[in-house]
N, C-alpha and C positions, 0 to 999 in steps of 0.2 A: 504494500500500500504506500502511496508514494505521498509526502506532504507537502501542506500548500503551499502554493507559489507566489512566492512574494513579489510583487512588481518593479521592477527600477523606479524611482521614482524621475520623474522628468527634467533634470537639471538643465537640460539644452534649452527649455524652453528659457529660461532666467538670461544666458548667455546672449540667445534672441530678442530678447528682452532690453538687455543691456545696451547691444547694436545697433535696437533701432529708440532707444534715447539718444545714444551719442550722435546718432547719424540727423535726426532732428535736430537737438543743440546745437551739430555743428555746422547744417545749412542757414541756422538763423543766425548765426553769428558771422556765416560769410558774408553774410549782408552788410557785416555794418565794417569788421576788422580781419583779412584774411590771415594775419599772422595769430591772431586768441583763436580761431574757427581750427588751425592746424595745433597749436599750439593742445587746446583741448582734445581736438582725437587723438593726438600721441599720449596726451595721459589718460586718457580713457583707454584706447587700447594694453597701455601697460596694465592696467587693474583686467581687462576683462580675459587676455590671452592666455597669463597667469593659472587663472579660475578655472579656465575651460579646461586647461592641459589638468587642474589637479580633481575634478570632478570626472574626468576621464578615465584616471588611475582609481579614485577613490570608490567609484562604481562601477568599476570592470566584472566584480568579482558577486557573487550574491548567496545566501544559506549560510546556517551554520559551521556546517562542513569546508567551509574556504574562508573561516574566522583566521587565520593566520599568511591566507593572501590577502585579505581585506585590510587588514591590521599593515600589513609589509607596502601594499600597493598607496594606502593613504599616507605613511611616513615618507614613501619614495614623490608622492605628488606636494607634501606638503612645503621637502626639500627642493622640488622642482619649481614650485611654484615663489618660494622666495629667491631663487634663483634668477628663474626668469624677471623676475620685479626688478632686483637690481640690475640684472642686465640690460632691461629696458628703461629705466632712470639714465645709466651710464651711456649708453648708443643714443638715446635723445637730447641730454646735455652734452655732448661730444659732437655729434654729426648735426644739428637741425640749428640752423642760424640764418636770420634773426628766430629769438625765440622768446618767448613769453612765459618765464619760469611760474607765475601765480595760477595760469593759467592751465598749466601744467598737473599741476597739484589739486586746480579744481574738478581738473577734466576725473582724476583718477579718484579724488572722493565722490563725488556725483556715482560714478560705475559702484564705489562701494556700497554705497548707501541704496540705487537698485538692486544690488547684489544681496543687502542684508533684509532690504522689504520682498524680494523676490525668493529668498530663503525660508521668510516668516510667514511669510502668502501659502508658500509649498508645505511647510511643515504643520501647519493649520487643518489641511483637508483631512 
C-alpha cells in the first residue's frame, strides 16, 4: 500500500511573481530615469536568480525516505544561493557604469519583500 502523495508545492509561481513586479517597476521607471529602471533590474534580478536556483535544490527531493537528500540539497542551495548574491552585488558594482547604487538595493529588497509575501500567501493554503 503505497502513501500519500505529497504535492510540491508551487515555488515557480513566487519566482513568476517576482518577474513580472520587476518587469512593471522597471518599465515605469524607464519612463522617467533609464539608469534607476536598469539600475533596479540588476538588483532585482540579484535577489530573484538566487531564490530560484535554491528552491530548485530545496524541492528537488520529496517523502520521508529522501529526509537526508532534502536536508543535503537545501544546505547545498542555501550555500549557492548566498553565493550567487555576492557574486551578483560584485559583477554589478564592477561591470554596470553609470550606476545607481540606492537603486540597486531597492530593486533587491522590493524582490525580497515579494518573495516573503509570496512565501506567506503559499504557506497559508
Amino acid at each position: 500500500m503505497a502513501g500519500a502523495e505529497i504535492a510540491r508545492p508551487p515555488v515557480y509561481r513566487i519566482t513568476l511573481a517576482q518577474l513580472g513586479v520587476l518587469g512593471g517597476l522597471c518599465l515605469v521607471l524607464l519612463a522617467t530615469d533609464e539608469v534607476r529602471a536598469y539600475s533596479v533590474l540588476s538588483g532585482g534580478l540579484i535577489a530573484i536568480v538566487p531564490q530560484a536556483y535554491f528552491a530548485t535544490l530545496a524541492f528537488r527531493w520529496r517523502g520521508a525516505r529522501s529526509a537526508r537528500a532534502i536536508a543535503r540539497s537545501s544546505y547545498a542551495g542555501q550555500v549557492g544561493k548566498f553565493l550567487l548574491s555576492i557574486a551578483g552585488f560584485a559583477a554589478v558594482f564592477v561591470a554596470l557604469r553609470p550606476l545607481d547604487a540606492p537603486a540597486v538595493f531597492a530593486g533587491y529588497l522590493a524582490m525580497l519583500v515579494v518573495q516573503i509575501t509570496g512565501s506567506w500567501l503559499l504557506l497559508r493554503r
